[in-house]
N, CA, C and O of each residue as an XYZ file, in Angstrom:
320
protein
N     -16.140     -1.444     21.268
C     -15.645     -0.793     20.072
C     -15.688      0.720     20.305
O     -16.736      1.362     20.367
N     -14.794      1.093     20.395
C     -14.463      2.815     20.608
C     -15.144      3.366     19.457
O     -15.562      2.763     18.469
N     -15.191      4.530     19.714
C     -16.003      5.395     18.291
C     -14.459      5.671     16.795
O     -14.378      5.315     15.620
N     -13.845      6.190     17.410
C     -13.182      6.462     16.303
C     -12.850      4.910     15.271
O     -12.913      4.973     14.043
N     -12.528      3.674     15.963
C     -13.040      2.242     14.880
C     -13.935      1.969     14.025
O     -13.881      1.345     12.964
N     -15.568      2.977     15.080
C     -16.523      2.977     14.144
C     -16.744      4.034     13.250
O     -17.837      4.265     12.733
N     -15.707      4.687     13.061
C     -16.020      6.011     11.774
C     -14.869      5.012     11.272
O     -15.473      4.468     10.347
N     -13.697      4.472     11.289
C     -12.854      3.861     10.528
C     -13.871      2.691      9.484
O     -14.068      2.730      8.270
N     -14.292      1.865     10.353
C     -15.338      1.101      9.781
C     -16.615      1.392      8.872
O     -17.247      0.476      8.347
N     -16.945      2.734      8.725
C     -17.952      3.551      8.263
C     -17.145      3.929      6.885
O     -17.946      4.350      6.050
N     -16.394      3.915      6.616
C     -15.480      4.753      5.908
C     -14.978      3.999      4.552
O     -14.921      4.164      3.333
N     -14.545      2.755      5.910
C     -14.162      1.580      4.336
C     -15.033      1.115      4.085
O     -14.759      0.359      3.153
N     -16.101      1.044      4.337
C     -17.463      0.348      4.316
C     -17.698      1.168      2.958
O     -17.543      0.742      1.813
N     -18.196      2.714      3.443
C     -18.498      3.456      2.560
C     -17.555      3.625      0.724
O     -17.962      3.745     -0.431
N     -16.237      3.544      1.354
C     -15.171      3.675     -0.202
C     -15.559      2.249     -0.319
O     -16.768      2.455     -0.214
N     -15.476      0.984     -0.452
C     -16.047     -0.353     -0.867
C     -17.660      0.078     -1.321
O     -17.944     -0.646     -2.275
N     -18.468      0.711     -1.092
C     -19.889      1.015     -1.870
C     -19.226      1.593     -3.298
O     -19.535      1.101     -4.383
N     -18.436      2.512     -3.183
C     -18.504      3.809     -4.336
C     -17.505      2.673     -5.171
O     -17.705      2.829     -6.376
N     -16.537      1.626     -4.930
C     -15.904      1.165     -5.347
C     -17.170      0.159     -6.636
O     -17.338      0.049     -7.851
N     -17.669     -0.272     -5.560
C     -18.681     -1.560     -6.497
C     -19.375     -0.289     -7.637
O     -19.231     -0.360     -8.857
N     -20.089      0.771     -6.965
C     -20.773      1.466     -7.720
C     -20.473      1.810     -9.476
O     -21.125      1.656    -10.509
N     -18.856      2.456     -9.057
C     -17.646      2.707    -10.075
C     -17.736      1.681    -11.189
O     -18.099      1.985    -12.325
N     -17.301      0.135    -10.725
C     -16.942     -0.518    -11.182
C     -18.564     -1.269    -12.004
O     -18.533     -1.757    -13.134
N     -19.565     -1.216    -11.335
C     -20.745     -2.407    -11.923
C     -21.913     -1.408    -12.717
O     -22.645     -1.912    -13.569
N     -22.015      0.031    -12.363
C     -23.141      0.158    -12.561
C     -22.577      1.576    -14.109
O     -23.269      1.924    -15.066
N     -21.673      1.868    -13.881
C     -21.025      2.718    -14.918
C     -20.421      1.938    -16.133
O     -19.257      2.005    -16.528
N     -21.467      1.164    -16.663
C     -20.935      0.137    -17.514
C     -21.563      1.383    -18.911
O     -22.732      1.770    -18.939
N     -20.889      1.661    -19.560
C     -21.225      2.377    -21.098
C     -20.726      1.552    -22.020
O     -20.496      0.370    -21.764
N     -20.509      2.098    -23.196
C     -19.867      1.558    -24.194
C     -18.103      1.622    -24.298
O     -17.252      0.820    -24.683
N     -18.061      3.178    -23.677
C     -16.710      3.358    -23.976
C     -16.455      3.202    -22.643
O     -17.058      3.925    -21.850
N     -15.450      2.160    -22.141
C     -15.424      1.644    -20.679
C     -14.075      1.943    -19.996
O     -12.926      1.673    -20.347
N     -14.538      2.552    -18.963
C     -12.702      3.634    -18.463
C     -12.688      3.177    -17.450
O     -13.523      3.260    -16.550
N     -11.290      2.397    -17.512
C     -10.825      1.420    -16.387
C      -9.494      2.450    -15.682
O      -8.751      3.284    -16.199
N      -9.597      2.047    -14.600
C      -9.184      2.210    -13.366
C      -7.577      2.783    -13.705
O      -7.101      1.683    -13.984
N      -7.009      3.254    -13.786
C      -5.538      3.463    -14.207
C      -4.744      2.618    -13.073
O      -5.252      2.439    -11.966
N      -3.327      2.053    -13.454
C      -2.507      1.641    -12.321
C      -2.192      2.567    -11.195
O      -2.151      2.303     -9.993
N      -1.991      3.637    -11.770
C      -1.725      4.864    -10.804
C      -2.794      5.528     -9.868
O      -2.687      6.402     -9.008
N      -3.766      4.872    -10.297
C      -5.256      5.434    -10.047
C      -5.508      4.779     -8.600
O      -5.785      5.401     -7.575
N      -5.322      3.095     -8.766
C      -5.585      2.283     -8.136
C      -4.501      2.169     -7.176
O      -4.777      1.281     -6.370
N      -3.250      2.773     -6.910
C      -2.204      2.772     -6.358
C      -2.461      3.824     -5.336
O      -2.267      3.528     -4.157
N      -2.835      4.899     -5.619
C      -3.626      6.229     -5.181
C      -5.360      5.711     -3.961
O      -5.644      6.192     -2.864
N      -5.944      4.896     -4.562
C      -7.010      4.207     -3.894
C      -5.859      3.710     -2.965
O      -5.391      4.499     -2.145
N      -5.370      2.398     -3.061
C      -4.673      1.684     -1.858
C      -3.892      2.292     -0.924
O      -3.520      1.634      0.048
N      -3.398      4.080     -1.117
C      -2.975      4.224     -0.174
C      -3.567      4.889      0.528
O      -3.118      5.203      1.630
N      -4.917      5.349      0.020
C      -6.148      6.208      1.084
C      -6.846      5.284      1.971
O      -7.316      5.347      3.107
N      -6.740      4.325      0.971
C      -7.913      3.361      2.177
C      -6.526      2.648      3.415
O      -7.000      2.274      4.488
N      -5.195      2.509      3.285
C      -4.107      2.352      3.821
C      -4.325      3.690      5.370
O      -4.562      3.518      6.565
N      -4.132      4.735      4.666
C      -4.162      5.740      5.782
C      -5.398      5.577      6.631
O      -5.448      5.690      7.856
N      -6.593      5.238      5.636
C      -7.851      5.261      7.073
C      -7.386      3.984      7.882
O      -7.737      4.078      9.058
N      -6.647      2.731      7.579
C      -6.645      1.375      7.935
C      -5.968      1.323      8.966
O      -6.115      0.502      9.871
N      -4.751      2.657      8.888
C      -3.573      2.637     10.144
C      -3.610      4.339     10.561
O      -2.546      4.871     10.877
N      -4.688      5.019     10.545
C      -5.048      6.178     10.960
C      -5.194      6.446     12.420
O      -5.490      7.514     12.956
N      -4.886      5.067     13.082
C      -4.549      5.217     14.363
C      -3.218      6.206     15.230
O      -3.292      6.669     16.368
N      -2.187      6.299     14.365
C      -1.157      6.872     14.131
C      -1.399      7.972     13.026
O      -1.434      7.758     11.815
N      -1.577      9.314     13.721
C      -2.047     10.444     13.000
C      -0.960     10.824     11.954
O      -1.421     11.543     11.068
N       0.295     10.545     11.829
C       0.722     10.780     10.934
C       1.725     10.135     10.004
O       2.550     10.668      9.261
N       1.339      8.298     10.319
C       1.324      7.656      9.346
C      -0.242      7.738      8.768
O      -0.216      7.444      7.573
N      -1.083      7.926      9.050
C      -2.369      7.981      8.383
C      -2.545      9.183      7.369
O      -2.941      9.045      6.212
N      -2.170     10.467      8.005
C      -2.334     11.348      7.086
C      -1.079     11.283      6.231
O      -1.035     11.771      5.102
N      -0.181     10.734      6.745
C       0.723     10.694      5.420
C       0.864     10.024      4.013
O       1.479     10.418      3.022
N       0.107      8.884      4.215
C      -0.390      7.634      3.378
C      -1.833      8.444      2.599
O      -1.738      8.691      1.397
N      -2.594      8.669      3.037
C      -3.859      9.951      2.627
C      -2.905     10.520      1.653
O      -2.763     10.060      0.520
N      -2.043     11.863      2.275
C      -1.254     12.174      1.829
C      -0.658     12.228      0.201
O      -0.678     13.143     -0.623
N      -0.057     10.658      0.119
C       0.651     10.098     -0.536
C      -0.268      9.641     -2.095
O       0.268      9.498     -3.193
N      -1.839      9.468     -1.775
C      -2.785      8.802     -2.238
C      -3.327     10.121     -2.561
O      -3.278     10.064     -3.790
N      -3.682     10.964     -2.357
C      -3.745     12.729     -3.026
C      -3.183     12.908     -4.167
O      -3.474     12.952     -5.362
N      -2.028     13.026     -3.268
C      -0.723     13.483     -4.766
C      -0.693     12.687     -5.913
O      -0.731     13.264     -7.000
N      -0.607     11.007     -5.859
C      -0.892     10.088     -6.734
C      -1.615     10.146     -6.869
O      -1.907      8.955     -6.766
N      -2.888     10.831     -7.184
C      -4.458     11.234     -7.911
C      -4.486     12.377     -8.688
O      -4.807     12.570     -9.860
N      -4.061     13.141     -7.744
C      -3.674     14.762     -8.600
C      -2.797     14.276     -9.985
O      -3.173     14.658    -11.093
N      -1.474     13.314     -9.813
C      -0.250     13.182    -11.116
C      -1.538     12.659    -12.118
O      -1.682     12.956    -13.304
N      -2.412     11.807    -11.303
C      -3.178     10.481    -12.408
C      -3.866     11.482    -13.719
O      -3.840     11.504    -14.949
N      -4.549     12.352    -12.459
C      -5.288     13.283    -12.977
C      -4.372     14.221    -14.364
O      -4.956     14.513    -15.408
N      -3.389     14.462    -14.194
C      -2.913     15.401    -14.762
C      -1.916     14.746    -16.098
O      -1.548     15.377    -17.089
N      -1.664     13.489    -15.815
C      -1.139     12.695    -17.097
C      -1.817     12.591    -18.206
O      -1.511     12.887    -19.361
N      -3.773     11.670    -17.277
C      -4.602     11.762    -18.126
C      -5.273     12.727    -18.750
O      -6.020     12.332    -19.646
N      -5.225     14.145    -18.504
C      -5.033     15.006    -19.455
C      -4.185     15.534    -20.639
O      -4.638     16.062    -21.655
N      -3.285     15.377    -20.437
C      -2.381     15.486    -21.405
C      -2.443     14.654    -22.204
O      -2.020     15.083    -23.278
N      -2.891     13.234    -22.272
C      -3.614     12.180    -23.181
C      -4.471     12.762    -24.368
O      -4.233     12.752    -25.576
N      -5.506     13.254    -23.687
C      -5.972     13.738    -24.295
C      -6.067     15.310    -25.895
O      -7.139     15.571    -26.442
């Protein structure tokens, strides 16, 4: 196993912790679920680390999963 597999593997390992974390232990009353856009934005970061073998389909998918966080971010303000 080459090193750069094992930072790939470190990585999704690690976003799958913060994922469970998010989801099980941030239980309140008023309960803020995941937006579609939110989660569309997740699938294409963990996408870019998955095929980050190819530096710029990886950073482009990253990329792609940025920008769709930044819009998420900025809709759900205006909600408010």
């Amino acid at each position: 196993m080459e090193a750069s597999q094992i930072y790939t593997a470190v990585a999704i390992i690690a976003l799958a912790v913060i994922a469970l974390l998010v989801f099980f232990v941030n239980k309140s009353k008023k309960e803020r679920r995941l937006t579609p856009l939110a989660g569309l934005a997740f699938g294409f970061m963990l996408a870019g680390i998955v095929f980050g073998e190819d530096r710029i389909i990886g950073y482009s998918l990253i990329g792609i999963g940025v920008i769709l966080s930044i819009v998420d971010i900025f809709l759900r303000s205006k909600e408010k």
